[in-house]
C-alpha positions in Angstrom: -44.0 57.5 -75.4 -42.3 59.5 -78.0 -41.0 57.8 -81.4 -38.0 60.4 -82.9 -37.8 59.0 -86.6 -33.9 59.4 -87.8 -32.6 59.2 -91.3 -30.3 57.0 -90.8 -28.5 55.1 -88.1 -25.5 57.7 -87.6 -28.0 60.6 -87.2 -30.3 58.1 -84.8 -26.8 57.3 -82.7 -25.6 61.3 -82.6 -29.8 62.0 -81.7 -29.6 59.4 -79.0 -26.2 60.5 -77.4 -27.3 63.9 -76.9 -30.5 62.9 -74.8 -27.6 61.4 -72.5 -25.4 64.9 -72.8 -28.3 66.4 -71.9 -28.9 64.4 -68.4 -25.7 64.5 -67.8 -25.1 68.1 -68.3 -27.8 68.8 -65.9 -26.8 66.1 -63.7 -23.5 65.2 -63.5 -23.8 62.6 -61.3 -26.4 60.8 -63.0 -26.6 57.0 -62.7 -26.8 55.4 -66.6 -28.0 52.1 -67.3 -25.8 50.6 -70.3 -27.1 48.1 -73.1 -24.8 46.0 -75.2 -25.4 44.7 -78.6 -24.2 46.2 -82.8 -27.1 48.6 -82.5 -25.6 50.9 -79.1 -22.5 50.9 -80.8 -22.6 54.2 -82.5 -24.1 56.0 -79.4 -21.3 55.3 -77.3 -18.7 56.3 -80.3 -20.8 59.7 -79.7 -20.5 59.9 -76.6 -17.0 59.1 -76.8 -16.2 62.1 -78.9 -18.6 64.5 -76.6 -15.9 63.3 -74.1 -12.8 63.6 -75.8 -14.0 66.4 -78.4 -16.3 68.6 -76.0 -15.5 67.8 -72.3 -18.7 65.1 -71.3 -17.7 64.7 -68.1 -18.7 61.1 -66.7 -16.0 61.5 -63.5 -18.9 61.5 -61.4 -21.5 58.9 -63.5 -22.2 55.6 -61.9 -23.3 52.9 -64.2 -25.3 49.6 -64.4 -25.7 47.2 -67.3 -28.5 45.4 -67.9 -27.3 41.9 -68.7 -24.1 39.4 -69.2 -24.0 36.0 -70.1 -23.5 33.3 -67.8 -20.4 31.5 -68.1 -18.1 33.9 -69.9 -15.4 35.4 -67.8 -15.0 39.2 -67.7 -12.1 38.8 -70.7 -14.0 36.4 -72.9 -14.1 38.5 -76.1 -18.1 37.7 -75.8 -18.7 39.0 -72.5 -20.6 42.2 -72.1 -18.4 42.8 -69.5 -15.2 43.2 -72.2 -18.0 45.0 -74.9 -18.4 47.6 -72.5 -14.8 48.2 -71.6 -13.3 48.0 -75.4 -16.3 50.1 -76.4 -17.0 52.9 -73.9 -15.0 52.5 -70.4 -11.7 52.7 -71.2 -12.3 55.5 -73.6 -14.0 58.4 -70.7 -13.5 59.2 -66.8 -16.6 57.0 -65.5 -14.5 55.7 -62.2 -14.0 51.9 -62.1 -15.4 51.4 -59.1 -18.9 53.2 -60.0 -18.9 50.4 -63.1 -21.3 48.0 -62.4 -22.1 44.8 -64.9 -23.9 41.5 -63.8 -21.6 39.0 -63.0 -21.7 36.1 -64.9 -19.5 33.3 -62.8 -20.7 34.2 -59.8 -21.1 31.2 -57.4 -24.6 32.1 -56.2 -26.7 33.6 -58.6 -29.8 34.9 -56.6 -28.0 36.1 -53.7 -26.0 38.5 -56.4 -29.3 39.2 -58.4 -30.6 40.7 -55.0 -27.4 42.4 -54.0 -27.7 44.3 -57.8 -31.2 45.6 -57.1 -30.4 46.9 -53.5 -27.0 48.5 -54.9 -29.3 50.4 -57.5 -31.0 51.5 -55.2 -28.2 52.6 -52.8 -27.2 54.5 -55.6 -30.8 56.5 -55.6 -32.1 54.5 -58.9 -31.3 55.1 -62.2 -31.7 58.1 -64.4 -31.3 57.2 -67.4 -31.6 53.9 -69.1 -30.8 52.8 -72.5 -32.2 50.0 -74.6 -32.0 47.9 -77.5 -34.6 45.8 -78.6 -34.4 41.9 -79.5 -36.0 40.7 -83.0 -39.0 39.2 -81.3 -39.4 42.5 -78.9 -37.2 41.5 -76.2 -35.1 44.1 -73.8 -32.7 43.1 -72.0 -32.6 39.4 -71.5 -36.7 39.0 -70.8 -37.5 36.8 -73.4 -41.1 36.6 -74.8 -43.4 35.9 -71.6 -41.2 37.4 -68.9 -43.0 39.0 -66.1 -43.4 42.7 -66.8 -43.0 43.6 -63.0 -39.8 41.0 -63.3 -36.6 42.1 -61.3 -32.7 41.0 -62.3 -32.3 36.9 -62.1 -31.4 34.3 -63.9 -33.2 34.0 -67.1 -33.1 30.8 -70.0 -32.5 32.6 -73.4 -34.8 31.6 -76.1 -34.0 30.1 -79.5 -34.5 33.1 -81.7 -32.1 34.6 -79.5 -29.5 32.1 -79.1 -29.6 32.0 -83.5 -29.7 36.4 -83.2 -26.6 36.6 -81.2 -24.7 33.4 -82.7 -23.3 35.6 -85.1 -20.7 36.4 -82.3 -19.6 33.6 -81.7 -17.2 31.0 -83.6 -19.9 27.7 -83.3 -23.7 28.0 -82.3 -23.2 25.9 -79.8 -20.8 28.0 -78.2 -23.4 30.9 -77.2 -24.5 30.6 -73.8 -28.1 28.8 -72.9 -28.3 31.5 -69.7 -28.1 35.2 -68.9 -28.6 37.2 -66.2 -30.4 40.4 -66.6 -32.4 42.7 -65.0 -36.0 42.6 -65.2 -38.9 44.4 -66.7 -39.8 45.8 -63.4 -36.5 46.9 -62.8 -35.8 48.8 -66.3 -39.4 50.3 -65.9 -37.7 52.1 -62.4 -35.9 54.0 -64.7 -36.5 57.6 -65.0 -35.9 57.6 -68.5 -35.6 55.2 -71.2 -34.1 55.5 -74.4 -34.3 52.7 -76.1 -32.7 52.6 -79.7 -33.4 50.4 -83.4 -32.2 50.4 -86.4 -32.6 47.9 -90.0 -35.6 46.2 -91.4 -35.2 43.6 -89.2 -36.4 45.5 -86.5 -39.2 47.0 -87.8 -41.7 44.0 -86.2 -40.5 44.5 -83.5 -40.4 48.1 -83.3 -44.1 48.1 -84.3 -45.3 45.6 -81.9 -43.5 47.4 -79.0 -44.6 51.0 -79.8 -48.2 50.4 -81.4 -49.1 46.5 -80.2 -50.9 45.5 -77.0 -48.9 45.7 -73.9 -47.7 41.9 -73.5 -45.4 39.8 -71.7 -44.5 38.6 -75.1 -43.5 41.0 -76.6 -41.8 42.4 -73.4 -40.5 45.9 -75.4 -44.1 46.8 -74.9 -43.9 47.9 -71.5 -42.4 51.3 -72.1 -45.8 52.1 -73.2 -46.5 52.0 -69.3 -43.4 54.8 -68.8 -44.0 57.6 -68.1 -40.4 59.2 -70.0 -39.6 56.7 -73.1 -38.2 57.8 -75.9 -37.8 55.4 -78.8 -35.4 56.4 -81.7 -34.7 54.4 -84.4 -33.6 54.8 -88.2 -36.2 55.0 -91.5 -35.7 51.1 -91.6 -36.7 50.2 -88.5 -39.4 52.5 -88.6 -41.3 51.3 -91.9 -44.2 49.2 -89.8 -45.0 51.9 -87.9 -48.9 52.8 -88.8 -48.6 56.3 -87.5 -44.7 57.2 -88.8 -46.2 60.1 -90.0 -47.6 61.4 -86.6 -44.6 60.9 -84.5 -42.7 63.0 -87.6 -45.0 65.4 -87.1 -44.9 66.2 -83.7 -40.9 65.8 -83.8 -40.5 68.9 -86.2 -42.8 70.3 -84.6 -40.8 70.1 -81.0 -39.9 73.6 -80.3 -36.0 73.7 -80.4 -34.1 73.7 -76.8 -32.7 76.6 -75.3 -28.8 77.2 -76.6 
């Protein structure tokens, strides 16, 4: 695993959108997996202005996101399905019909949790996957004792989560009990991960994933098992980290790539 410690969380956002230049510059047909969430935000800005500043090309990108709440139409203002659209999609060239987001009013859930993992593969698996990282260590949707060789289902969000994201929403009560997201197994498929934190807040978390035992609860943890995961985060999120200084280290000292 390498940890790339960023000043702050622009530079951590323009440090994580170039890792995604850089796949798709060498292959423009790459398949992305997408992450939702405030702390994604500024990578897809990036990337946005690669694309409208410096030619990104996504015309021949395929995509998959990792989650979406069930319940919330594909216009609910809370639906990752209209995050990724007002955020990202309707700002480059990925095609609409290589967008791919869980569905979450489908009328049979496991039947469309099975047809997601056979159209990833169809599409020859994903290159590059991106990742944030819950307050108690969750990615995606796999709540603290998820399966780590878990694949996309349904999954029942936990209380700390439901509290994280109710910020979103007008009442508490209005934040969906259910999700459906793909699992450990499946985001551990991935090629590469990237998986990006920023604030104190994180910094638990952050530690626990990169430094802790690998663990079902804290389900982060499992990119210790990948064999490409990059972990970037801001000075904030990086203050429990017992070996910051190490991973500093070895970053400056990361021989600069060919112009």
């Amino acid at each position: 695993m390498e940890v790339i410690i960023q000043q702050d969380y622009e530079q951590m956002s323009r440090t994580a959108a170039r890792i995604v230049a850089e796949v798709l510059n060498t292959k423009p047909n790459a398949v992305l997996g997408m992450a939702t969430g405030s702390t994604p935000l500024g990578l897809y800005q990036e990337l946005v202005r690669l694309h409208q500043k410096e030619q990104l090309d996504f015309s021949r990108v395929t995509t998959f996101n990792l989650d979406e709440y069930v319940g919330l139409t594909v216009n609910h203002p809370q639906s990752y399905h209209y995050f990724m659209h007002e955020h990202f999609f309707r700002h480059v060239n990925v095609p609409a019909q290589n967008i791919n987001i869980p569905s979450g009013t489908t009328s049979n859930y496991p039947a469309f949790c099975e047809w997601y993992e056979k159209r990833i593969a169809e599409c020859g698996g994903i290159d590059l996957q991106i990742l944030g990282i819950g307050s108690d260590g969750h990615i995606a949707f796999n709540e603290p004792g998820s399966s780590l060789t878990s694949r996309t289902r349904l999954k029942t969000l936990s209380k700390q989560t439901i509290d994280d994201n109710a910020r979103f929403f007008e009442h508490r009560e209005d934040v969906p009990v259910y999700a459906i997201t793909m699992g450990v197994g499946t985001i551990l498929d991935a090629r590469k991960l990237v998986l990006v934190a920023s604030g104190g807040h994180k910094a638990k978390a952050i530690a626990q994933a990169v430094e802790g035992p690998v663990t079902s609860m804290v389900t982060a943890s499992a990119l210790q098992l990948h064999r490409d995961a990059i972990v970037i985060t801001d000075e904030e999120a990086a203050a429990d980290l017992t070996m910051r200084d190490y991973y500093q280290f070895i970053y400056a000292a990361k021989p600069a790539a060919p112009k």
